[in-house]
PQR file of N, CA, C, O and H, with PARSE charges and radii, in Angstrom:
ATOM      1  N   UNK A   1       0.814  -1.199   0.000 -0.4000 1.5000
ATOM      2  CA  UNK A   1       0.000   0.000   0.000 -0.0000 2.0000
ATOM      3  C   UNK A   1       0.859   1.265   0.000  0.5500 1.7000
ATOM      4  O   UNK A   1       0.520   2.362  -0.442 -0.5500 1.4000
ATOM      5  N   UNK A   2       2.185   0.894   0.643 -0.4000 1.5000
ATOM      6  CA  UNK A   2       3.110   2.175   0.496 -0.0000 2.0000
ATOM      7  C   UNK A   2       3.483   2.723  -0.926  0.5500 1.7000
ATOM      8  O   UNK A   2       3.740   3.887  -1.234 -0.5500 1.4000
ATOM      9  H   UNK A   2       2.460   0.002   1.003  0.4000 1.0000
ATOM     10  N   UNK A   3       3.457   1.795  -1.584 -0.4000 1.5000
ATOM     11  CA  UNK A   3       4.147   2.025  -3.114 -0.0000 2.0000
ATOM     12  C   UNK A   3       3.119   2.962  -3.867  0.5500 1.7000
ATOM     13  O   UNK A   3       3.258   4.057  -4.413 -0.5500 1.4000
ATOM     14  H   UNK A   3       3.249   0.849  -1.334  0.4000 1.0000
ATOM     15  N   UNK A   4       1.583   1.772  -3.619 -0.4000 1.5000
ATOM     16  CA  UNK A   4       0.368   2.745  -3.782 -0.0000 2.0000
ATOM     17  C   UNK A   4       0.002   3.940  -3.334  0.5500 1.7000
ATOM     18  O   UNK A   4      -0.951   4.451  -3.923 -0.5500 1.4000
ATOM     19  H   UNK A   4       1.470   0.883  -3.176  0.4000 1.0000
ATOM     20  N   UNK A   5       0.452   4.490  -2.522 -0.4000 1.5000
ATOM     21  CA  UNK A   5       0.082   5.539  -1.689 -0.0000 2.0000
ATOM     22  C   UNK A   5       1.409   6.611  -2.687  0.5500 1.7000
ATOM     23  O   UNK A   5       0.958   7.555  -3.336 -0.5500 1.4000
ATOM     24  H   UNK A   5       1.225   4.074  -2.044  0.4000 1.0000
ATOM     25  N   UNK A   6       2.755   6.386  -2.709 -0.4000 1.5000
ATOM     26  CA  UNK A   6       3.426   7.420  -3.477 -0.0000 2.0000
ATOM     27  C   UNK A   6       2.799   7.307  -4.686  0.5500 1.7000
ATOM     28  O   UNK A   6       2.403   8.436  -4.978 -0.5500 1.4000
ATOM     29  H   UNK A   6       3.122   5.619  -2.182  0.4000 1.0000
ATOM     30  N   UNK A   7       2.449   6.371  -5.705 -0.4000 1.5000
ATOM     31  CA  UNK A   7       2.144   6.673  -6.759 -0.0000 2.0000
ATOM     32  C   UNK A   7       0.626   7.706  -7.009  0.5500 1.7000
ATOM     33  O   UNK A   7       0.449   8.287  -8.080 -0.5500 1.4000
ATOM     34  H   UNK A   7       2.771   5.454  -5.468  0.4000 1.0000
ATOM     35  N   UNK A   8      -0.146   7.781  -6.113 -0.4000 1.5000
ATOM     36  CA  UNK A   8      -1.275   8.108  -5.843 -0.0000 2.0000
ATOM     37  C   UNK A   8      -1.124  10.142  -5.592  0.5500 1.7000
ATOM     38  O   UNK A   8      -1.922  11.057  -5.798 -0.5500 1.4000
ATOM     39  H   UNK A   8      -0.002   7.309  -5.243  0.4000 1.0000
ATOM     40  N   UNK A   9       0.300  10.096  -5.072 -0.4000 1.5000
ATOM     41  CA  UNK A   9      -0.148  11.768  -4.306 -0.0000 2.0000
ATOM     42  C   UNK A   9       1.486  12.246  -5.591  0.5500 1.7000
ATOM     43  O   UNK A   9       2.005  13.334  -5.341 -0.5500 1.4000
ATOM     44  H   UNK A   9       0.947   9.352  -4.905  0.4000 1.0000
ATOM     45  N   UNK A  10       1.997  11.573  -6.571 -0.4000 1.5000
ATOM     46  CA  UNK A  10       2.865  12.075  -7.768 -0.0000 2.0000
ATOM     47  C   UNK A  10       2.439  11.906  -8.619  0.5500 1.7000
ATOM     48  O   UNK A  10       3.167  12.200  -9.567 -0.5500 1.4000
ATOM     49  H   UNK A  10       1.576  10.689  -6.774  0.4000 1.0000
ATOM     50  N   UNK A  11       1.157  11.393  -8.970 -0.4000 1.5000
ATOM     51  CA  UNK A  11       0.865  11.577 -10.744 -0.0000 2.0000
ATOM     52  C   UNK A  11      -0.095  12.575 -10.952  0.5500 1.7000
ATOM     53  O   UNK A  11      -0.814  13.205 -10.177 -0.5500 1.4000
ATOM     54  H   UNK A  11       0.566  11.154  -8.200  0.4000 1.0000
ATOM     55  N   UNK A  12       0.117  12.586 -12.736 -0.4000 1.5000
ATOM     56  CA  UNK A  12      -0.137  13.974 -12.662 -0.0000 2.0000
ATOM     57  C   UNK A  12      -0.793  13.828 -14.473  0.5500 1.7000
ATOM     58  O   UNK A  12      -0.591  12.743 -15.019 -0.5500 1.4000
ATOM     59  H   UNK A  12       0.701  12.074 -13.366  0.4000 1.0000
ATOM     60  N   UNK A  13      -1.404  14.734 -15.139 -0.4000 1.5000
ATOM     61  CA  UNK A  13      -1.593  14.789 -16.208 -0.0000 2.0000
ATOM     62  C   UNK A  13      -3.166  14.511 -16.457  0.5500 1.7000
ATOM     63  O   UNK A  13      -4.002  14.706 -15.574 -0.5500 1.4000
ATOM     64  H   UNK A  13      -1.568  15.615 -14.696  0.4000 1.0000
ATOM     65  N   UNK A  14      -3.575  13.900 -18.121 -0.4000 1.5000
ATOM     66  CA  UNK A  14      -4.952  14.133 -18.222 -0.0000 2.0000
ATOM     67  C   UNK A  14      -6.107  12.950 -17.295  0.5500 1.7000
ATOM     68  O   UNK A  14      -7.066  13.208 -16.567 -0.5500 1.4000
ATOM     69  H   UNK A  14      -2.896  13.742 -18.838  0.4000 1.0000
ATOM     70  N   UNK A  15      -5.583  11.795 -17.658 -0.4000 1.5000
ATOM     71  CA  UNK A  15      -6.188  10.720 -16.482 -0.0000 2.0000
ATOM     72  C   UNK A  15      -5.715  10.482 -14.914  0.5500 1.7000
ATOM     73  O   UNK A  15      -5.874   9.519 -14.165 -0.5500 1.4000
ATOM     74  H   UNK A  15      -4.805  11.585 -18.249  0.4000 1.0000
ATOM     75  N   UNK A  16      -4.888  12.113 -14.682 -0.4000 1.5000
ATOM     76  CA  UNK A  16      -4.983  11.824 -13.177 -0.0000 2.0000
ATOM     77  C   UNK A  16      -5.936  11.204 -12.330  0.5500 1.7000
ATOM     78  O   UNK A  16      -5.625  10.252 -11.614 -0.5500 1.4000
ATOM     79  H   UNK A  16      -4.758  12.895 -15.290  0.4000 1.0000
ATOM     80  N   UNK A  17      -7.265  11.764 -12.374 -0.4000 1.5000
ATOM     81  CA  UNK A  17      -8.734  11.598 -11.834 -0.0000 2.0000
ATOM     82  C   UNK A  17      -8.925  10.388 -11.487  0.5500 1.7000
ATOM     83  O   UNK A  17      -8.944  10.062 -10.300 -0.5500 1.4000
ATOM     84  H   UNK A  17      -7.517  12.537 -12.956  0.4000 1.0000
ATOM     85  N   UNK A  18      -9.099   9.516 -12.497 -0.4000 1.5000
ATOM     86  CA  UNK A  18      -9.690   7.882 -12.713 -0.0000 2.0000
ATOM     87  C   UNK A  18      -8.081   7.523 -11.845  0.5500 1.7000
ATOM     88  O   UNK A  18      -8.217   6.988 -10.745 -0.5500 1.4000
ATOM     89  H   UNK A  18      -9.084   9.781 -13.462  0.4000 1.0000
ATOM     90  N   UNK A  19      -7.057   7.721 -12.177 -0.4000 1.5000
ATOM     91  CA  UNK A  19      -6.327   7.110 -11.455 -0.0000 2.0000
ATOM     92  C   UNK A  19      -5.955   7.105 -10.198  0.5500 1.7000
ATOM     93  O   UNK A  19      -5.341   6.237  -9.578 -0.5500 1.4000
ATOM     94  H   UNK A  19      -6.946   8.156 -13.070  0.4000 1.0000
ATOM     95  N   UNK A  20      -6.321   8.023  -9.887 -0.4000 1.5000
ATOM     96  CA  UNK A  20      -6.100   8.421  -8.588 -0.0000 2.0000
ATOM     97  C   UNK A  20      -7.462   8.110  -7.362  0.5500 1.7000
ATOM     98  O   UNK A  20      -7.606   8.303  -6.155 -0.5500 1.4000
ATOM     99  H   UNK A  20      -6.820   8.728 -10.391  0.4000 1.0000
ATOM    100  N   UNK A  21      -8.110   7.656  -8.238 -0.4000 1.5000
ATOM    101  CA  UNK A  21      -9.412   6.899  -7.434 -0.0000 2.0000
ATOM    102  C   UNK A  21      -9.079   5.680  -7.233  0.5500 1.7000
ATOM    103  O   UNK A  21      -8.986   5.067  -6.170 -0.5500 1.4000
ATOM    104  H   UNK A  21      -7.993   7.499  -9.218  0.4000 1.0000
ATOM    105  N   UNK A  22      -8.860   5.264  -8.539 -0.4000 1.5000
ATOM    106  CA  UNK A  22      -8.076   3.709  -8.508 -0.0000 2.0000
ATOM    107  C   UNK A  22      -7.612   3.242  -7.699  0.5500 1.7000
ATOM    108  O   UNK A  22      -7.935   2.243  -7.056 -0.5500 1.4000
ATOM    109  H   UNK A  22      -8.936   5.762  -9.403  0.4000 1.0000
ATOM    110  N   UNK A  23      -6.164   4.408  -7.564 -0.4000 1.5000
ATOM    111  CA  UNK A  23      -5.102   3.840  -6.551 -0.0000 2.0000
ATOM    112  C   UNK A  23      -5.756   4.003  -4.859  0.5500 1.7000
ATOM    113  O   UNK A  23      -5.406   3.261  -3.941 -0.5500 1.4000
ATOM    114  H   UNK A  23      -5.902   5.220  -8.086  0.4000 1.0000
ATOM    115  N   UNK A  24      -6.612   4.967  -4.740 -0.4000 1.5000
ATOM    116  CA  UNK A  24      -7.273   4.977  -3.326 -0.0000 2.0000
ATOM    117  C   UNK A  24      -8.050   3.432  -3.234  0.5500 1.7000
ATOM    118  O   UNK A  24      -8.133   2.945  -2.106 -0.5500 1.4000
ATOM    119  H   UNK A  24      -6.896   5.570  -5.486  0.4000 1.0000
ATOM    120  N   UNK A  25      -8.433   2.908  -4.017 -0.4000 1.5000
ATOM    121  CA  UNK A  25      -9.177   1.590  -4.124 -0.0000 2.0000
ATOM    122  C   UNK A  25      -8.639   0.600  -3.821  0.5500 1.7000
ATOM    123  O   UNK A  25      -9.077  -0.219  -3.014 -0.5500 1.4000
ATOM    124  H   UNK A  25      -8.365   3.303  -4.933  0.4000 1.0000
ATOM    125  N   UNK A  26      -6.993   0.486  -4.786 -0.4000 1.5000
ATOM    126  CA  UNK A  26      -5.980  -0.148  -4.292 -0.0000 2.0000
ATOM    127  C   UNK A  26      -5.691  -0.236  -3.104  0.5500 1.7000
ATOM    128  O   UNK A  26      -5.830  -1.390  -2.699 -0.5500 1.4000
ATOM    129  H   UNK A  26      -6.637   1.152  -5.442  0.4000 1.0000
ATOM    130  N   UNK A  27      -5.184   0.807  -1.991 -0.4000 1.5000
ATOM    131  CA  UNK A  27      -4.887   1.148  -0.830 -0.0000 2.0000
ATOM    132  C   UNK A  27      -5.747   0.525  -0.200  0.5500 1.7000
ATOM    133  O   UNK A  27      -5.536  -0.600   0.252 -0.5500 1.4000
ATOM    134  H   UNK A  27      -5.071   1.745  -2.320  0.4000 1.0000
ATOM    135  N   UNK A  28      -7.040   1.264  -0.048 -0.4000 1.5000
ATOM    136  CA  UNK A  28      -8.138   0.847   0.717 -0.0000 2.0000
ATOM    137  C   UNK A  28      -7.884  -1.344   0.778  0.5500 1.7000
ATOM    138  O   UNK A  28      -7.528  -1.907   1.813 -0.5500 1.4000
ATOM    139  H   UNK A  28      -7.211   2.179  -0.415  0.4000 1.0000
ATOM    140  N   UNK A  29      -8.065  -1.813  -0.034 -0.4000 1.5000
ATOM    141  CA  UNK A  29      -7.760  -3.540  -0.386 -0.0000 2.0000
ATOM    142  C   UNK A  29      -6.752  -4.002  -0.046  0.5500 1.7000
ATOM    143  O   UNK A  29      -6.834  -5.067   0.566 -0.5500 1.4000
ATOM    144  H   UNK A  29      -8.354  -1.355  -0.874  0.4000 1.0000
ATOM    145  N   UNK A  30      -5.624  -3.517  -0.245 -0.4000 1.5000
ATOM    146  CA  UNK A  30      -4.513  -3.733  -0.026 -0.0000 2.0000
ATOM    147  C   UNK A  30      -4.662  -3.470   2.043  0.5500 1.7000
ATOM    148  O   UNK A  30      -4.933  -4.385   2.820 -0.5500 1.4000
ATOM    149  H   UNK A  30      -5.557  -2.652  -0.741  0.4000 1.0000
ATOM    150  N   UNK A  31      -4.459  -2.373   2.348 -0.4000 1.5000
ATOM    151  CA  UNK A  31      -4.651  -2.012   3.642 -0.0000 2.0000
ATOM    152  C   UNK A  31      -5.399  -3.357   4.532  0.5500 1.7000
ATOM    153  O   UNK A  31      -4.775  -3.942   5.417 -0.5500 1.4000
ATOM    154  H   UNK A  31      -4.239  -1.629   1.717  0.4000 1.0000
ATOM    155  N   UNK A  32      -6.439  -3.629   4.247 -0.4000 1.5000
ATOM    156  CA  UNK A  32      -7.557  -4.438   4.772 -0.0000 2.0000
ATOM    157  C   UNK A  32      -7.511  -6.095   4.458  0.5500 1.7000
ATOM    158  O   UNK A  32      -8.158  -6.916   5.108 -0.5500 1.4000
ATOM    159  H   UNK A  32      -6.946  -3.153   3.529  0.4000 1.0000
ATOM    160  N   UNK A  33      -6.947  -6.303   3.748 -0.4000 1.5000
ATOM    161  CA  UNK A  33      -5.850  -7.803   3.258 -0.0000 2.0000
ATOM    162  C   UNK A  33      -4.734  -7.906   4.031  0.5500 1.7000
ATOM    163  O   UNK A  33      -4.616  -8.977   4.627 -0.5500 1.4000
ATOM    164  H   UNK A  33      -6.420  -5.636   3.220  0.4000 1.0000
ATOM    165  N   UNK A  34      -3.820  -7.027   4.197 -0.4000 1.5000
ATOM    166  CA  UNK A  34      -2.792  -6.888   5.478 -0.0000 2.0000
ATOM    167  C   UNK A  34      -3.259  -7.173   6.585  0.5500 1.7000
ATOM    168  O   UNK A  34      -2.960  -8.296   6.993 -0.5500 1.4000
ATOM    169  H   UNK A  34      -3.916  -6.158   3.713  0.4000 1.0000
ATOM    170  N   UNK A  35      -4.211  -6.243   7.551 -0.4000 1.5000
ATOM    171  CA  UNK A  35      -4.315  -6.802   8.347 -0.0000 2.0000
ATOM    172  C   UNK A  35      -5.129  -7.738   8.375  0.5500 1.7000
ATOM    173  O   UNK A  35      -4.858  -8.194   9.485 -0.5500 1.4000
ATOM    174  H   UNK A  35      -4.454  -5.331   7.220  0.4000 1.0000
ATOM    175  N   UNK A  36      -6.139  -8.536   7.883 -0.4000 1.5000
ATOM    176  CA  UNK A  36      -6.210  -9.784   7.778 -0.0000 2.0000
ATOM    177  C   UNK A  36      -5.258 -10.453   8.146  0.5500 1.7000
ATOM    178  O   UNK A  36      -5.384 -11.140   9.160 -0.5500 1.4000
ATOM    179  H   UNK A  36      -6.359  -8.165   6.981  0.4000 1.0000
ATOM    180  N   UNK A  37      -4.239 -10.442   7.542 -0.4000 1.5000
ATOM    181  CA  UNK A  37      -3.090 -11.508   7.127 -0.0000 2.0000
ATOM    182  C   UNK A  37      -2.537 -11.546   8.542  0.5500 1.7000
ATOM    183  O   UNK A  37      -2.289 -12.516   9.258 -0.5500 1.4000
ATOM    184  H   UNK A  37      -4.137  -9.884   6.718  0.4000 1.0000
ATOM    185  N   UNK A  38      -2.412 -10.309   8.750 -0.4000 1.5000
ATOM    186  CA  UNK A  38      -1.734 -10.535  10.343 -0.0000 2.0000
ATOM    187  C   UNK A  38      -2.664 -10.740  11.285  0.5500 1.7000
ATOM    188  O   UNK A  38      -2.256 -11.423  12.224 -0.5500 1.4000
ATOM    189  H   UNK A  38      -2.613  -9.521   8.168  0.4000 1.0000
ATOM    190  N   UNK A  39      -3.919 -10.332  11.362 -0.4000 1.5000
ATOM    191  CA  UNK A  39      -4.107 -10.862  12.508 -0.0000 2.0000
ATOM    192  C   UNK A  39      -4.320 -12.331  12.610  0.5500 1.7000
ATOM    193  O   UNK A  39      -4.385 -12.695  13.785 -0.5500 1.4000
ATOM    194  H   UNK A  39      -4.251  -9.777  10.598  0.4000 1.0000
ATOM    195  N   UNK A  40      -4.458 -13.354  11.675 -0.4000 1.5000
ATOM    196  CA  UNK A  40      -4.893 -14.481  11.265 -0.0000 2.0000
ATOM    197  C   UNK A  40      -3.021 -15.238  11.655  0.5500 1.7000
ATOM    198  O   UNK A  40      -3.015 -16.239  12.371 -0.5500 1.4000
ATOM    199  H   UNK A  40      -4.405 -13.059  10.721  0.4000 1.0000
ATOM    200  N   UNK A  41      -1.709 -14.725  11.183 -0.4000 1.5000
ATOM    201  CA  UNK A  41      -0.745 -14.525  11.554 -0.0000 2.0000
ATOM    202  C   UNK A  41      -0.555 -14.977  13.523  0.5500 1.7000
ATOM    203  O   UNK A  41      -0.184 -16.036  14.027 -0.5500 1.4000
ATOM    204  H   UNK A  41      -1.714 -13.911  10.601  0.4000 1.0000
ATOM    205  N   UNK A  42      -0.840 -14.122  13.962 -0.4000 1.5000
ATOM    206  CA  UNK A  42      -1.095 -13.607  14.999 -0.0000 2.0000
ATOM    207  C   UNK A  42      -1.607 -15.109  16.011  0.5500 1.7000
ATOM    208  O   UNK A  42      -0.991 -15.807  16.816 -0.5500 1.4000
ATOM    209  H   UNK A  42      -1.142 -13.261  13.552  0.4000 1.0000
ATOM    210  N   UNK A  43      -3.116 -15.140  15.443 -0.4000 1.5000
ATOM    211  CA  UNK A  43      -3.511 -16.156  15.963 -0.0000 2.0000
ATOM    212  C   UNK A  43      -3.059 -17.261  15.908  0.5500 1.7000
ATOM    213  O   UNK A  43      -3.697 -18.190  16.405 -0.5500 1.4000
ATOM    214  H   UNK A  43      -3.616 -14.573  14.789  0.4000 1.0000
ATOM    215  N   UNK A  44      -1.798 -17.482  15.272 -0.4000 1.5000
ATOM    216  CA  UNK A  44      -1.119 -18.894  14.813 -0.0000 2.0000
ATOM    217  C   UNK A  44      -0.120 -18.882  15.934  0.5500 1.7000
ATOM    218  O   UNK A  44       0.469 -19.867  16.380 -0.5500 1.4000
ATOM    219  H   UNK A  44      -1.280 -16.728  14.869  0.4000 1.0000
ATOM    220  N   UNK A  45      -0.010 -17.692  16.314 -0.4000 1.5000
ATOM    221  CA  UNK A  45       1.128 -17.699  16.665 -0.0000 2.0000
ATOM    222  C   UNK A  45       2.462 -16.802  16.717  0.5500 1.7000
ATOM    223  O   UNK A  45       3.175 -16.574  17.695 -0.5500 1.4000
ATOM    224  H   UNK A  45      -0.488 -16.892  15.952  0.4000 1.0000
ATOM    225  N   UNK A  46       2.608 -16.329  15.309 -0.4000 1.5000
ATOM    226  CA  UNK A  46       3.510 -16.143  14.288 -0.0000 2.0000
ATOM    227  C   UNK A  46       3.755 -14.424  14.641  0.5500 1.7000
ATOM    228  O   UNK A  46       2.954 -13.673  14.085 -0.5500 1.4000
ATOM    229  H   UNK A  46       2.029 -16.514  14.515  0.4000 1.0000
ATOM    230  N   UNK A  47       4.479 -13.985  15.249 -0.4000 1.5000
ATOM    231  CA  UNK A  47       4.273 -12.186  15.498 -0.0000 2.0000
ATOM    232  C   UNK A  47       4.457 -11.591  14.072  0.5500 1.7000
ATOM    233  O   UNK A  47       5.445 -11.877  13.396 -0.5500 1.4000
ATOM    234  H   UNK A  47       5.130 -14.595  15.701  0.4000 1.0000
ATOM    235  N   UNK A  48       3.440 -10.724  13.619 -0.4000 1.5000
ATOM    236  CA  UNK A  48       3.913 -10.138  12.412 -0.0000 2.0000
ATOM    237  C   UNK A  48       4.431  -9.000  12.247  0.5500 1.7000
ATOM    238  O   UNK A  48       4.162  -8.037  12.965 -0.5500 1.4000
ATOM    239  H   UNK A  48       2.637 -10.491  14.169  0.4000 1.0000
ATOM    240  N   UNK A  49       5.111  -8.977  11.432 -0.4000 1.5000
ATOM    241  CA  UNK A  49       6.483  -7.559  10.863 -0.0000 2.0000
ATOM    242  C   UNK A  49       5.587  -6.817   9.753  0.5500 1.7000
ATOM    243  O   UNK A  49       5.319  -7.225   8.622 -0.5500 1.4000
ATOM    244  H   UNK A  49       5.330  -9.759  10.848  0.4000 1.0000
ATOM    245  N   UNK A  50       5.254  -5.800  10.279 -0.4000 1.5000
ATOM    246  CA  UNK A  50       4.918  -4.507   9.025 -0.0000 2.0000
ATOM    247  C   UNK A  50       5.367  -3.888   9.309  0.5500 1.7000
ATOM    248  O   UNK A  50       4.755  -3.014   9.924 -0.5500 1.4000
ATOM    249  H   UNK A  50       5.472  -5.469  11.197  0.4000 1.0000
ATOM    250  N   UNK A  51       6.823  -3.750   9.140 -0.4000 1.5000
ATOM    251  CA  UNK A  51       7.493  -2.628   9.408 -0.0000 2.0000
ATOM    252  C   UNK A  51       8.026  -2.177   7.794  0.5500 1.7000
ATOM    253  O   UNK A  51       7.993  -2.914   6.808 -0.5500 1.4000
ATOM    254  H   UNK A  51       7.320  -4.459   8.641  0.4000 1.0000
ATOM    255  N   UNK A  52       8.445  -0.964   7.838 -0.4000 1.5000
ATOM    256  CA  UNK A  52       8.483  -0.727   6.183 -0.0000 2.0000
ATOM    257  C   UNK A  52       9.819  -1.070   5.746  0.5500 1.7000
ATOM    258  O   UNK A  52      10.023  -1.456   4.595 -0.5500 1.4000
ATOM    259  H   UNK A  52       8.471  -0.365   8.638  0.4000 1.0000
ATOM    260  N   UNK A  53      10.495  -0.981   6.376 -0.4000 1.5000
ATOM    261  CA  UNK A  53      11.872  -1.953   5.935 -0.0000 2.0000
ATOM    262  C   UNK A  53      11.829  -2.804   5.795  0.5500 1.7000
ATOM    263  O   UNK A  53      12.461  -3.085   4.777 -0.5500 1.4000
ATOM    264  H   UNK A  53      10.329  -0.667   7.311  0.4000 1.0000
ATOM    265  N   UNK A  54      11.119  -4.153   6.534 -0.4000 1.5000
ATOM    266  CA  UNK A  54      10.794  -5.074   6.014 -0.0000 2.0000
ATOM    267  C   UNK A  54      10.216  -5.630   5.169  0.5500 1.7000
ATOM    268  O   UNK A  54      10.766  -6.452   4.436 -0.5500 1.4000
ATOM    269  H   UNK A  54      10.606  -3.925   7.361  0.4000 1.0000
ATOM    270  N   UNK A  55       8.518  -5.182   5.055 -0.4000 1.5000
ATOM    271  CA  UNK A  55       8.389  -5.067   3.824 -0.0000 2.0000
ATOM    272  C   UNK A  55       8.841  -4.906   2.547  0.5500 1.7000
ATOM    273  O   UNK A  55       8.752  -5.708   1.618 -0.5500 1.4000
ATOM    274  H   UNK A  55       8.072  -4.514   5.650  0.4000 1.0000
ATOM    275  N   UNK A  56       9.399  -3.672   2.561 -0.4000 1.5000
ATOM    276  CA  UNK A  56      10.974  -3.207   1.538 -0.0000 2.0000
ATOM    277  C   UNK A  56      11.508  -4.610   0.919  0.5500 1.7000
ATOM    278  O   UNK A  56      11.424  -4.905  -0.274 -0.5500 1.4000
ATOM    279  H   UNK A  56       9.472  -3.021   3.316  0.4000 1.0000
ATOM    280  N   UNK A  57      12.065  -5.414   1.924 -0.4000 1.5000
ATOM    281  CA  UNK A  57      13.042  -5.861   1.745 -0.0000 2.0000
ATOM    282  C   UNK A  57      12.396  -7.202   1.279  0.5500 1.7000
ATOM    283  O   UNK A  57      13.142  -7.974   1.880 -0.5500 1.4000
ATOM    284  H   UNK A  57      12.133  -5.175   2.893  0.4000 1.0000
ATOM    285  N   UNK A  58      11.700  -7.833   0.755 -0.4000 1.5000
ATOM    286  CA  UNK A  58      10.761  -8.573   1.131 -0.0000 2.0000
ATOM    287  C   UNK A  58       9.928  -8.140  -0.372  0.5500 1.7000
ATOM    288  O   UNK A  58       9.447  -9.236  -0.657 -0.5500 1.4000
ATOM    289  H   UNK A  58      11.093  -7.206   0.266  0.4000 1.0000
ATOM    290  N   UNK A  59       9.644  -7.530  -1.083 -0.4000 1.5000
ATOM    291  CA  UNK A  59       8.818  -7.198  -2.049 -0.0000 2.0000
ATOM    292  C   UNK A  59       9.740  -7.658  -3.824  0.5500 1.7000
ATOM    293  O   UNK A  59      10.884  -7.575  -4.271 -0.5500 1.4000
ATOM    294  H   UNK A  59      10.035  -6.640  -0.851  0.4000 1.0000
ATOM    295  N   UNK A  60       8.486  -8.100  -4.278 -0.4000 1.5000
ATOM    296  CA  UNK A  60       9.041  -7.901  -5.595 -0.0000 2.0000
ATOM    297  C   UNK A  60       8.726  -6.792  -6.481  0.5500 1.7000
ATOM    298  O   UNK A  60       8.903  -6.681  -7.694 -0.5500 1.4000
ATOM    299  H   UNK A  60       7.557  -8.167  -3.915  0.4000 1.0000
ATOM    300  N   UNK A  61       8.336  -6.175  -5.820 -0.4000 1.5000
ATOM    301  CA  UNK A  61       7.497  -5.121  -7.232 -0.0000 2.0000
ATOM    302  C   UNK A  61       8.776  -4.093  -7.144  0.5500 1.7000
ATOM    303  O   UNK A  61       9.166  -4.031  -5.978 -0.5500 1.4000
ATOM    304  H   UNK A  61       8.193  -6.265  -4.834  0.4000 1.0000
ATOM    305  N   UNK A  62       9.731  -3.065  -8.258 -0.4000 1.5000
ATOM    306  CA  UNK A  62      10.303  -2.386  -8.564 -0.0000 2.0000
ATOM    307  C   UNK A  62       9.576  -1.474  -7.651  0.5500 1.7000
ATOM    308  O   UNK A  62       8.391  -1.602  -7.343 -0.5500 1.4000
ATOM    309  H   UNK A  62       9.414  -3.116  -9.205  0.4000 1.0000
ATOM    310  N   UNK A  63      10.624  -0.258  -7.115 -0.4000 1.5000
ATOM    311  CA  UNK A  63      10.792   0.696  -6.558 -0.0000 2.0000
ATOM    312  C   UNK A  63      10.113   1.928  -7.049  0.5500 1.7000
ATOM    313  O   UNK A  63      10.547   2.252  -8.154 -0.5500 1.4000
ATOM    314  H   UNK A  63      11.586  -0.153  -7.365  0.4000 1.0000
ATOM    315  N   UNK A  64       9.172   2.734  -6.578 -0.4000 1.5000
ATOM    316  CA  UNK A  64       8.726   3.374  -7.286 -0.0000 2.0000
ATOM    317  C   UNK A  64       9.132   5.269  -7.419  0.5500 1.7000
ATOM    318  O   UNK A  64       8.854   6.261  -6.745 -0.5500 1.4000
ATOM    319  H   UNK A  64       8.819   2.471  -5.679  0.4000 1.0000
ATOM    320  N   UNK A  65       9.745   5.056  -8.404 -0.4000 1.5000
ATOM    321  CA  UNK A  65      10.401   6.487  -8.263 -0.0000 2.0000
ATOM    322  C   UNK A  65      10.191   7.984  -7.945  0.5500 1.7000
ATOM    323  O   UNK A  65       9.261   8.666  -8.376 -0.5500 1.4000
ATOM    324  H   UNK A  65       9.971   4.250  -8.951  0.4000 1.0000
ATOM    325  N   UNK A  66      11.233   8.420  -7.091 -0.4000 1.5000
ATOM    326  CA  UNK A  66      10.733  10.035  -6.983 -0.0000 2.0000
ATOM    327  C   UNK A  66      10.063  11.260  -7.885  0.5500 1.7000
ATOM    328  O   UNK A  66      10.125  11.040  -9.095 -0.5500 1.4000
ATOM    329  H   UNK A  66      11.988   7.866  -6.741  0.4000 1.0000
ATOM    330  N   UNK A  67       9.609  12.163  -7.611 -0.4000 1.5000
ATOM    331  CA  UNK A  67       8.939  12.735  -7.997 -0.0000 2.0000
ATOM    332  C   UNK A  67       8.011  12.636  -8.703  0.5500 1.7000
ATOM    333  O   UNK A  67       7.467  11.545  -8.534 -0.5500 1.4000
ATOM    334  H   UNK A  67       9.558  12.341  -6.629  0.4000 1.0000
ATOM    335  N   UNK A  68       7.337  13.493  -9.737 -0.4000 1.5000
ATOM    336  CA  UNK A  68       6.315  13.736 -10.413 -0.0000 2.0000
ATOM    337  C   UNK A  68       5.807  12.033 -11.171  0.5500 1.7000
ATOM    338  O   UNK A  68       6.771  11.349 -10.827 -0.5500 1.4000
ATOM    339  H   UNK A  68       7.779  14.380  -9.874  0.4000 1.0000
ATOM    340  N   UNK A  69       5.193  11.419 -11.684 -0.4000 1.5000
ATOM    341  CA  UNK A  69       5.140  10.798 -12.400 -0.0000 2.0000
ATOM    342  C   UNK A  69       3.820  11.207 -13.650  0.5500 1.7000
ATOM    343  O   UNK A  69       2.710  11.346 -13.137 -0.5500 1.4000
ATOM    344  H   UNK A  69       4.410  11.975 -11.963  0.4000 1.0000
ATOM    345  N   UNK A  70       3.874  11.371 -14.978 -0.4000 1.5000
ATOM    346  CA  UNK A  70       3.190  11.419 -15.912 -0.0000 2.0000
ATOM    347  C   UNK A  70       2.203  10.037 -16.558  0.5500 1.7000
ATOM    348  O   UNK A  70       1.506  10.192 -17.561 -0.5500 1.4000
ATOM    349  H   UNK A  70       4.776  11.258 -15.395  0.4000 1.0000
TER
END
């Protein structure tokens, strides 16, 4: 949701709009699937790490770059 969240408050241009709803949609799902995961996690047992370094470190999706995006 972090990745989602920068791409969401740097793009910019004519389909900002639709996209930027999108990506709140994303977030919102994403957000609410997490904690699922952990608290279900949790109940196993298992302490869960959302920490953003970890995550980080831990992801496959490419890095999503600074500033503006078009």
């Amino acid at each position: 949701s972090l990745l989602a969240k920068q791409a969401h408050w740097n793009l910019y241009g004519p389909r900002f709009r639709s996209i930027h709803l999108q990506l709140d949609e994303v977030v919102t799902t994403a957000r609410a699937f997490a904690d699922t995961v952990a608290e279900r996690a949790a109940a196993l047992g298992v302490s869960p790490d959302g920490r953003a370094d970890t995550i980080a470190a831990g992801t496959r999706l490419p890095a999503f770059p600074p500033g503006w995006r078009k």
